[in-house]
N, C-alpha and C positions, 0 to 999 in steps of 0.2 A: 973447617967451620961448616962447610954445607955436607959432611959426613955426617958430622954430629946432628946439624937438627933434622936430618933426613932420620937418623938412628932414633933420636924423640919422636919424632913422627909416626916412624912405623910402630914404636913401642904403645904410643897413647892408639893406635890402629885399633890392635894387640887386647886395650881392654875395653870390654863393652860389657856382657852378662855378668861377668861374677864381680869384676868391679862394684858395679850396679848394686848387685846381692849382697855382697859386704858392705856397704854401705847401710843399707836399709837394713844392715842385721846391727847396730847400734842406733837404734830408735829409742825413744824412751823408757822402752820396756827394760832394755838392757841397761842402758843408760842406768834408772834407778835400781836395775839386779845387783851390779857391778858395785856400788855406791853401798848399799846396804850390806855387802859380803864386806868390803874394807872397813865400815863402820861397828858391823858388828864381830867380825871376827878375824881382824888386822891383817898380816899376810897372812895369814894362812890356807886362803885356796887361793892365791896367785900360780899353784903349781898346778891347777886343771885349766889356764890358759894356756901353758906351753905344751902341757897333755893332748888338750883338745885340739891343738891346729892340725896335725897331720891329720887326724881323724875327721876333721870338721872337713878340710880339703878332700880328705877322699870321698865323702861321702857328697861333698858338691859336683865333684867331676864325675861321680855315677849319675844324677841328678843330667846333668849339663848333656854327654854323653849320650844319654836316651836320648835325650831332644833330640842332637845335635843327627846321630845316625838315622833314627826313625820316622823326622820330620813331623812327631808328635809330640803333646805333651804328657805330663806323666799320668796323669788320669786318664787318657785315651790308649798306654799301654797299659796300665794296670786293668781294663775294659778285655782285654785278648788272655789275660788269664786268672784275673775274677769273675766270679757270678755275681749277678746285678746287685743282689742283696750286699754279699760280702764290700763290693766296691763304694756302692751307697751308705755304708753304712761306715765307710773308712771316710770319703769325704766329709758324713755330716760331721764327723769329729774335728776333721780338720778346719770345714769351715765355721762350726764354730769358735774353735780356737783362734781364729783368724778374726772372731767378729768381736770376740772378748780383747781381744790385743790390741783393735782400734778403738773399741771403749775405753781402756786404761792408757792409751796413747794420746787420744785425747782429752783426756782428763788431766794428764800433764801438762797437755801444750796450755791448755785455760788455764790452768794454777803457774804457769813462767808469765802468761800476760798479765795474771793478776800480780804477780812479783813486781811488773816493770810499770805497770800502773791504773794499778788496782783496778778497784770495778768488780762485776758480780760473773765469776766464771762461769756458769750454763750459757749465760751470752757467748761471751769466745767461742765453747766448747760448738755451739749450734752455728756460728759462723764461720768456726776453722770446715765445718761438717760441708758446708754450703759453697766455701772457697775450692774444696778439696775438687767435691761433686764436679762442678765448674770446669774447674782445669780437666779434671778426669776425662771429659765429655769434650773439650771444646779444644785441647792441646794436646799435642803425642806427648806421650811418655819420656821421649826419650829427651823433644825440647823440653819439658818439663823437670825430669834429672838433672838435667845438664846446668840449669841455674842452681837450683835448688842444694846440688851436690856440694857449691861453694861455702854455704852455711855450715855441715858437718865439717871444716877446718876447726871451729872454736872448738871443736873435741882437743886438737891437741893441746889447746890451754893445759889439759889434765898433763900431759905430760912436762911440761916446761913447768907443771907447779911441782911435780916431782924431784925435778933437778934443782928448783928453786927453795925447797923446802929444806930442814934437817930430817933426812928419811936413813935409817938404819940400815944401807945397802947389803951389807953381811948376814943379816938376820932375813932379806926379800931374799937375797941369792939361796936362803939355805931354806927358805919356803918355797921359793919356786920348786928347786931341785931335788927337794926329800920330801915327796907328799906325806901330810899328817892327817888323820879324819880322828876327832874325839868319839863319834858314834853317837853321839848325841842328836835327838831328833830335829832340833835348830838346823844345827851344820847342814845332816843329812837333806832338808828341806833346801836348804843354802844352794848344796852342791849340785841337787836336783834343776835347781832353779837357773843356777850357772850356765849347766851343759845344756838345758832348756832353750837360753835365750841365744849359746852360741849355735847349736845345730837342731832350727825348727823347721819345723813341718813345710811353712808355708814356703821358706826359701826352697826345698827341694820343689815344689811346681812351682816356682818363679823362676828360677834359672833353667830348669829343661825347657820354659815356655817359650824366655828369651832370646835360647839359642835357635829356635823354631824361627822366630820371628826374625832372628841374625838369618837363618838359610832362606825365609822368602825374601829380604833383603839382597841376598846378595847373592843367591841361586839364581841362573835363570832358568825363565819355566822348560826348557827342554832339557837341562841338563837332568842325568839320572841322577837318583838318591845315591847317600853315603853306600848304602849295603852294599851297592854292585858298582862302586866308583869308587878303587881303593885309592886313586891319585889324590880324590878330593878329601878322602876322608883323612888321608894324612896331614893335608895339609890345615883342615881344621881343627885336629886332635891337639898340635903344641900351640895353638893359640888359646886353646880351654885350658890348656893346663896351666902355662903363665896368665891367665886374668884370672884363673880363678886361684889360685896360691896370692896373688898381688890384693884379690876381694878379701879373702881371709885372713891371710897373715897383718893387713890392716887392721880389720876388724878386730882381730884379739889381742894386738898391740896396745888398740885404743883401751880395749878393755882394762887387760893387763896394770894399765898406766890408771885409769879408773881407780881401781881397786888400791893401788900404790898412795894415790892422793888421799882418797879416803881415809885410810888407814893411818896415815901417818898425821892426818889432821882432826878428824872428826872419832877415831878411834882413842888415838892418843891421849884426847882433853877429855876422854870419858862419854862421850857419845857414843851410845851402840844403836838406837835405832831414828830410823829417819821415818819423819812422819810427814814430810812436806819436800815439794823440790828445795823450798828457802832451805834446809836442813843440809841437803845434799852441795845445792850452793855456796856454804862455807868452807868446802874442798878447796876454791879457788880464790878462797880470801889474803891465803899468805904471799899468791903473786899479783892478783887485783886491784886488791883493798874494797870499796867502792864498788869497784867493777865487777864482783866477782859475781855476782847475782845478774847483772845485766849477757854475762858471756853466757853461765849455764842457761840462761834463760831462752836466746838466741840459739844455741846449741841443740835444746830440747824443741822448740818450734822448727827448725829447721831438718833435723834429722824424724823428727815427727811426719814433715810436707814430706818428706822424702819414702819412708815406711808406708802411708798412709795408703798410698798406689799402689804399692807391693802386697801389701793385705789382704784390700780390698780384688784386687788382680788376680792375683793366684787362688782364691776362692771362686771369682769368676772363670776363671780358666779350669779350676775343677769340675765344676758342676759345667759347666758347658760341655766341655771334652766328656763327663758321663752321658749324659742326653744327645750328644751329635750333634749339639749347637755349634753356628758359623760362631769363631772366637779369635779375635786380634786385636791388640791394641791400634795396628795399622789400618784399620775398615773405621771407618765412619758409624755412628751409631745406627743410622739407617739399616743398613746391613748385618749388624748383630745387634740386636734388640734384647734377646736375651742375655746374651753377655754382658751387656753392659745398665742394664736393669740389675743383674746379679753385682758391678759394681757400683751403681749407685745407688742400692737399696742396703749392703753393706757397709758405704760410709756414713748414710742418712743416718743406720741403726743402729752403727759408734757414735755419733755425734749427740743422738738421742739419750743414748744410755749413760756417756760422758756427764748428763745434764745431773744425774741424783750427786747423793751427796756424801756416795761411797768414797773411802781412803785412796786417791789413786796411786799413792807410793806404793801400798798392798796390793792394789788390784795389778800392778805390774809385775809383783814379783811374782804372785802366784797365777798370772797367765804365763809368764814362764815355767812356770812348773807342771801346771798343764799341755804347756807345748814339750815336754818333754817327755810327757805320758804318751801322747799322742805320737811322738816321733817313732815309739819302736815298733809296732806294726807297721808300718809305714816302712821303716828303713829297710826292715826281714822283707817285705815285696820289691821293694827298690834292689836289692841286691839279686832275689830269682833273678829280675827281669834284665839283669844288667849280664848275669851269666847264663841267656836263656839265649841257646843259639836261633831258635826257633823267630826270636826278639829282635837280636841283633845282630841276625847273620854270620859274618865273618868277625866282627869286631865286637866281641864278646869282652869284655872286663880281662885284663892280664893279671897274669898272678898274683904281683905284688898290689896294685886294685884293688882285687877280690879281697885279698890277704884284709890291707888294712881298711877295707869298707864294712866286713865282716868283724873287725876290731871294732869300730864304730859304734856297730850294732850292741855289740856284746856290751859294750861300755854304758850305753845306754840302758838298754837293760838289764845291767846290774844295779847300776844309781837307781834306778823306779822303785827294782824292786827291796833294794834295800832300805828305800825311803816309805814303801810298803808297811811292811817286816819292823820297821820303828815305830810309823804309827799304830800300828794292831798293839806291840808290846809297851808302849809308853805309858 
C-alpha cells in the first residue's frame, strides 16, 4: 500500500508543464474545432488525431527542452539567432493570434452562461474579462490551475457519450486508420483548423516558459545550468517526456472522443453546421438529457478559466523575453510591470472584443486556422534552435527528435499550404 501511493505521488510529481499545456490546449477554441469537424464531416478526420499526437508530443518536448536546458524562454532564444525585425515581427503574429483566441474564447464562455441563464452576453464576456484579470494579478498560476483544472473532467462526458450512444465503431476504426481527404476546400479548411487548434503557437512559449519557471522552482540559485550539468539534465529530460506525452495524449483523446460524439449525434440527424455552443451541446443529449447543456456549458467556462492565463501568458512571455523585460508568473506585479501590463492589457482586449456581436462558433474555428498558419515559421525556428549546438550545448535534439519534430513541421506546412492552393483555385 504505501508502495503504491508513494508510486502516485511521484507520478502526480512527474506532471506539471505539459500536463498544464494539454490541458489549456482543449479550451473552447478547440472544443468548438473538434465539434464542428464531427458535425460536419462525421468520422472522417478522427484519423489526424492519432496522426497528430506523435507529432504534437515532439514538437512540445522541443518547446519544453529549450526552456528546460537554456533557462530561457522561447522568444529570448529565438533573440540569439533572429534579427530584431525578423523576431518582432514573428511574435506580432503570434501574439495576435493569441489575442484573437481569447476574443473567440470568451465569447464562448458568455454564450454557455447565457445557455444556463440567460441574460445579455457582453455582460459575462466583460466580467469573465475582469475575473480573469483578477486572478491573473492577485493569484499564481499554478494555485490557479490547480482548481480550475477539475472543471476540464466534464470534457469526459464526451467520451462516456461515446460509449453511451449507437456509434458505428467499424466505420471510426477504419477513419481513424485510413486517412481520407475529399480536397475539398471545406475539409481542407477543417483539417487546417484541426492541426491548428492541436499544435499552436502559443503552447510552444507556454511550455518552454513553464519549464523555466519549474528550473527557478526547483534549481537552486548556485547550482549550474543544464548545459554544463549533465546529472541534472538527465534527470529533468524523462520527466518532460512523461508530462508531456500524459499533456498530449490527453489532450487528443478528449478531442478524438469530441469528434466521435458529434458525429455520431449531430452529424447523424443531419446537422452539419453549428452555429451556437446550444448546437454543439446536443452532443451530450443522448447521455444527459436535461443536463446535457448544463455539462458543456461548465466544460467551456471551465477550460476557458483555464486557456485564458495560457494566452494571455505566453504572449506576455513573448514580448517580454524580446525587449529584456523582468518576466515570471512567480514575481509580484511590482516587479514586472511590463509583463504583466502585456497580460492584463491582452485579457482586457478579449473580453472587450468578445463584447460585438461576431459568430463565436466561427471566430473559434478560424482562429484556429490562423494558429496554424502561424505555427509554421515558428516551428522551422523552433527546430534550428533545438539542433543549434551553439543553443543547446551538449543536449542538442536526438535523432529520432529531430526526425519526428521535423515531421511536424512538414505536416504543417503542407496542410497551410494545401489549404492555400484550394482557396486561390476554388
Amino acid at each position: 500500500m504505501t508502495t503504491a501511493r508513494w508510486s502516485v505521488a511521484k507520478l502526480l510529481r512527474l506532471l506539471g508543464p505539459g500536463l498544464l499545456t494539454g490541458a489549456a490546449d482543449d479550451d473552447p477554441s478547440g472544443i468548438a474545432t473538434y465539434s464542428q469537424s464531427g458535425a460536419q464531416f462525421g468520422y472522417a478526420l478522427c484519423w489526424v488525431m492519432l496522426l497528430a499526437t506523435p507529432f504534437m508530443v515532439a514538437i512540445q518536448i522541443v518547446s519544453a527542452r529549450i526552456g528546460s536546458v537554456t533557462g530561457r524562454g522561447l522568444a529570448a532564444n529565438l533573440s540569439k539567432v533572429l534579427p530584431p525585425v525578423a523576431l518582432g515581427g514573428l511574435v506580432v503574429l503570434v501574439v495576435a493570434a493569441n489575442i484573437f483566441n481569447i476574443v473567440a474564447d470568451f465569447a464562448a464562455m458568455a454564450a454557455a452562461v447565457g445557455l444556463l441563464v440567460g441574460g445579455p452576453a457582453p455582460v459575462y464576456a466583460l466580467g469573465f474579462g475582469v475575473l480573469c484579470l483578477t486572478a491573473e494579478i492577485l493569484i499564481s498560476y499554478r494555485t490557479y490551475a490547480k482548481f480550475l483544472k477539475v472543471l476540464t473532467f466534464v470534457l469526459f462526458a464526451y467520451v462516456a457519450t461515446a460509449f453511451s450512444i449507437r456509434v458505428p465503431w467499424g466505420q471510426v476504426a477504419a477513419a481513424t486508420l485510413i486517412p481520407h481527404i475529399s480536397w475539398s476546400r471545406d475539409q481542407i479548411l477543417m483539417l487546417v483548423a484541426v492541426l491548428g487548434t492541436t499544435i499552436s503557437p502559443y503552447l510552444f512559449f507556454w511550455q518552454a516558459s513553464l519549464e523555466v519557471e519549474e528550473r527557478r522552482i526547483k534549481q537552486n540559485k548556485k547550482e549550474a545550468t543544464l548545459k554544463i550539468n549533465n546529472r541534472l539534465a538527465k534527470q529533468r529530460f524523462q520527466p518532460i517526456v512523461i508530462d508531456t506525452w500524459a499533456g498530449m495524449a490527453l489532450s487528443n483523446i478528449i478531442g478524438f472522443f469530441i469528434i466521435v460524439a458529434t458525429a455520431a449525434t449531430l452529424h447523424a440527424h443531419g446537422t452539419s453546421t453549428i452555429g451556437t455552443a446550444a448546437d454543439a451541446a446536443e452532443a451530450l443529449r443522448p447521455l444527459a438529457g436535461p443536463f446535457a447543456f448544463l455539462l458543456f456549458s461548465v466544460g467551456i467556462i471551465g477550460t476557458g478559466l483555464l486557456a485564458i492565463p495560457a494566452l494571455a501568458g505566453s504572449a506576455a512571455y513573448a514580448i517580454a523575453e524580446t525587449f529584456g523585460w523582468k518576466n515570471s508568473l512567480g514575481l509580484p506585479p511590482t516587479r514586472a510591470r511590463g509583463f504583466y501590463f502585456i497580460v492584463g492589457g491582452s485579457t482586457l482586449l478579449g473580453a472587450i472584443g468578445a463584447m460585438t456581436r461576431l459568430d463565436p462558433i466561427r471566430m473559434l474555428v478560424w482562429s484556429a486556422v490562423l494558429n496554424g498558419i502561424v505555427a509554421v515559421p515558428l516551428m522551422v525556428m523552433m527546430m534550428l534552435l533545438i539542433t543549434n549546438s551553439r543553443i543547446m550545448g551538449n543536449f542538442i535534439a536526438s535523432r529520432m527528435l529531430a526526425i519526428f519534430g521535423w515531421l511536424a513541421t512538414l505536416l504543417m506546412s503542407a496542410a497551410v499550404t494545401v489549404f492555400f492552393l484550394s482557396s486561390i483555385t476554388d
